[in-house]
C-alpha positions in Angstrom: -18.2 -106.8 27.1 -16.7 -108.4 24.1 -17.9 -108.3 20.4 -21.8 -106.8 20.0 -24.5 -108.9 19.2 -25.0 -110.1 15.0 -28.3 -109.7 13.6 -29.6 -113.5 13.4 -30.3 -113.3 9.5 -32.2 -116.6 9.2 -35.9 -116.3 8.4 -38.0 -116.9 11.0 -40.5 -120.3 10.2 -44.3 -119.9 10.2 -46.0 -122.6 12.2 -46.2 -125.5 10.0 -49.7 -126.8 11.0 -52.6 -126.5 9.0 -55.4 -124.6 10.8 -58.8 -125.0 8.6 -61.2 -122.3 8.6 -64.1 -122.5 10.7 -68.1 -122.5 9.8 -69.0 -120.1 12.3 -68.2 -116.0 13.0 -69.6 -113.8 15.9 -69.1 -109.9 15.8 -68.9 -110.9 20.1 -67.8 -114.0 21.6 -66.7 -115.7 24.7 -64.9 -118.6 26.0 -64.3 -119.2 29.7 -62.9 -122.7 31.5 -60.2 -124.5 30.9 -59.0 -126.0 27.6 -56.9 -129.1 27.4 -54.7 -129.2 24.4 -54.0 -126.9 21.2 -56.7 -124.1 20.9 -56.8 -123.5 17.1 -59.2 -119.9 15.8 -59.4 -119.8 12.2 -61.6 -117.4 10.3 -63.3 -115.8 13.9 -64.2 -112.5 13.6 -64.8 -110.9 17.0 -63.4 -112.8 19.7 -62.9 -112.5 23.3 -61.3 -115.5 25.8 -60.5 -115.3 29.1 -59.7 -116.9 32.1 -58.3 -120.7 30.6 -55.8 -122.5 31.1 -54.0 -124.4 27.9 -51.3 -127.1 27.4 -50.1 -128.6 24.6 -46.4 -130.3 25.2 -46.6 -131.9 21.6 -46.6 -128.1 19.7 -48.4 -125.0 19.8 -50.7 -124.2 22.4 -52.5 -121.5 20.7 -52.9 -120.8 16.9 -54.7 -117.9 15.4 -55.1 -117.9 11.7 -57.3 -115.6 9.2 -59.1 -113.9 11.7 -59.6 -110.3 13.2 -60.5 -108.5 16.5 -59.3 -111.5 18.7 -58.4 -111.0 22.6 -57.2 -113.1 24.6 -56.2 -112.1 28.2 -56.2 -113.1 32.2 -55.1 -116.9 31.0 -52.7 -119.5 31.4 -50.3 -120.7 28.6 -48.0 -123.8 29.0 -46.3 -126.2 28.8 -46.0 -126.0 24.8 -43.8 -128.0 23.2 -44.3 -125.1 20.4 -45.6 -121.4 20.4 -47.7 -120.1 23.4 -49.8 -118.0 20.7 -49.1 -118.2 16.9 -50.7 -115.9 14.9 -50.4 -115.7 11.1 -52.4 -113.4 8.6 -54.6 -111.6 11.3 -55.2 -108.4 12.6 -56.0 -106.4 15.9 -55.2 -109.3 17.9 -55.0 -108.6 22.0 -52.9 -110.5 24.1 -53.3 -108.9 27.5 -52.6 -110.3 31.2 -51.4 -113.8 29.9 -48.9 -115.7 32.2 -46.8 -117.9 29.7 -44.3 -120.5 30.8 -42.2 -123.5 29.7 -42.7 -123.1 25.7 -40.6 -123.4 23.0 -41.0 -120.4 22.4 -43.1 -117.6 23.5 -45.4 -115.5 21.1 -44.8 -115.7 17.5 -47.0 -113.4 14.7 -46.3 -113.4 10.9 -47.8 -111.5 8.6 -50.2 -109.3 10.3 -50.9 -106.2 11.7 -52.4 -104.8 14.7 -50.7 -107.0 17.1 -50.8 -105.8 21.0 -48.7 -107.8 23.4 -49.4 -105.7 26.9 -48.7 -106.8 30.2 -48.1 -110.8 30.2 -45.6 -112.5 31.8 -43.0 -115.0 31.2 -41.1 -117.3 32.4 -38.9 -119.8 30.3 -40.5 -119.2 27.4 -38.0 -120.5 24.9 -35.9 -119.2 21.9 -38.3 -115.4 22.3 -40.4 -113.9 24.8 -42.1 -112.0 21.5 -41.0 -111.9 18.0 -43.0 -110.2 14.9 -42.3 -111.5 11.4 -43.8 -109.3 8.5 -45.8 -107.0 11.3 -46.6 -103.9 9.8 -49.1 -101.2 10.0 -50.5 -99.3 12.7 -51.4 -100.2 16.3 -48.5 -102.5 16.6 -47.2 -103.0 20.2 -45.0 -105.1 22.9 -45.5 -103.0 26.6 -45.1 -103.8 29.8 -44.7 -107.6 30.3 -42.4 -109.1 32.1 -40.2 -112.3 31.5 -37.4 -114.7 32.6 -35.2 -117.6 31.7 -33.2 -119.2 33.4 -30.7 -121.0 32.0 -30.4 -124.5 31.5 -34.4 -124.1 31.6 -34.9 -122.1 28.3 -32.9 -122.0 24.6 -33.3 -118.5 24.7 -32.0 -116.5 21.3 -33.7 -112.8 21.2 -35.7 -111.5 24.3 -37.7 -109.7 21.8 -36.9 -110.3 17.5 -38.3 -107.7 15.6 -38.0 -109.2 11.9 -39.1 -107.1 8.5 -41.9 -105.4 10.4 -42.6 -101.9 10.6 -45.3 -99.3 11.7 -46.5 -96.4 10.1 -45.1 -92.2 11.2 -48.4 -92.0 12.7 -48.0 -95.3 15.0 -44.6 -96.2 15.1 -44.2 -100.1 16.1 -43.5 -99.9 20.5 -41.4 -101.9 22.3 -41.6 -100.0 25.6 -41.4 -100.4 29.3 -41.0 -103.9 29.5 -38.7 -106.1 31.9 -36.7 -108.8 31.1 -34.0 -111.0 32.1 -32.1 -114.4 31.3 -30.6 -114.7 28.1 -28.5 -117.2 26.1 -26.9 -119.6 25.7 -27.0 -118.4 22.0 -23.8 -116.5 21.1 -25.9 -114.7 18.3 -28.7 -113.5 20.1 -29.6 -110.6 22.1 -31.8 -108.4 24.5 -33.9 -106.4 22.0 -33.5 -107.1 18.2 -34.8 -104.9 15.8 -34.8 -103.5 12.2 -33.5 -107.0 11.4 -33.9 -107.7 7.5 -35.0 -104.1 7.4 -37.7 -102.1 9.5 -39.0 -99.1 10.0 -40.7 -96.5 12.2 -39.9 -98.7 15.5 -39.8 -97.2 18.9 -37.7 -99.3 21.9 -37.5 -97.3 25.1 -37.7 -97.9 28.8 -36.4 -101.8 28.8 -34.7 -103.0 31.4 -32.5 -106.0 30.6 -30.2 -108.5 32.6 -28.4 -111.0 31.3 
């Protein structure tokens, strides 16, 4: 009911912090156990973690910078008084299984491409579940996770904000079979946003959404 949801035209904000790059690069790691505070990955090459558990209430829990083939999966993210997972200028990053809860805001990527978001679940996970910011190329995809706010509990703006990103005719961008519910209190936001400040070959199908 009422007027349809406007585009929120503001440009997204990288994270702010200053990841350095680090002295060491694997074509395979791993990292088990849990992890108490921010978990920065800068310049990592080959990457897999699993099964942690990381908190950060004073800003991002995860950061991934400069770096490729990184997957993360069957973890724990939150509280974060920032992102869950901010990625900037990486690629074929895997974010599989997480459960994410009582963040600022969910995850965030900028400027990369090759960004898979599959299966995690949320719950209050702050202004958006998932947004992409300058995500182009092929490979690109946001499938089958679940999420909820609850209001009063999250400052929830866009379930999902898909901002001048793109895929290619061969690999459109997916935003498919997800679940989500909870939204505002944000009279500008909405369920799904995409093709905000332009976009192309994007997919969204098979989404429920409440609220």
């Amino acid at each position: 009911d009422g007027e349809p949801p406007v585009a929120d035209e503001t440009e997204p904000t990288p994270p702010t912090t200053t990841i350095e790059p680090t002295t060491t690069s694997s074509e395979e790691a791993s990292l088990e156990g849990p992890v108490e505070g921010p978990l920065p990955l800068a310049g990592e090459d080959g990457l897999v973690i699993e099964g942690i558990t990381v908190s950060n209430p004073e800003g991002n829990c995860v950061e991934i910078a400069h770096s490729r083939d990184i997957t993360i999966r069957d973890s724990q993210i939150g509280p974060c008084g920032g992102y869950a997972v901010a990625i900037d200028d990486s690629s074929s990053v895997y974010l599989e299984d997480l459960t994410i809860s009582q963040t600022e805001s969910g995850i965030y990527a900028h400027a990369s491409e090759t960004i898979s978001v599959v299966r995690n679940v949320f719950a209050d996970a702050g202004r958006n579940f998932v947004q992409f910011d300058k995500v182009t190329g092929s490979g690109n995809q946001i499938s089958d996770n679940e999420g909820r706010n609850q209001l009063g509990q999250s400052d929830a703006e866009d379930m999902v904000s898909i901002y001048s990103s793109s895929g290619t005719d061969e690999s459109p961008l997916l935003v498919v079979g997800n679940v989500f519910a909870g939204g505002g209190p944000s009279e500008s936001g909405s369920g799904i946003m995409i093709g905000d400040n332009g976009g192309s070959d994007i997919v969204v199908e098979g989404n429920p959404l409440t609220n």
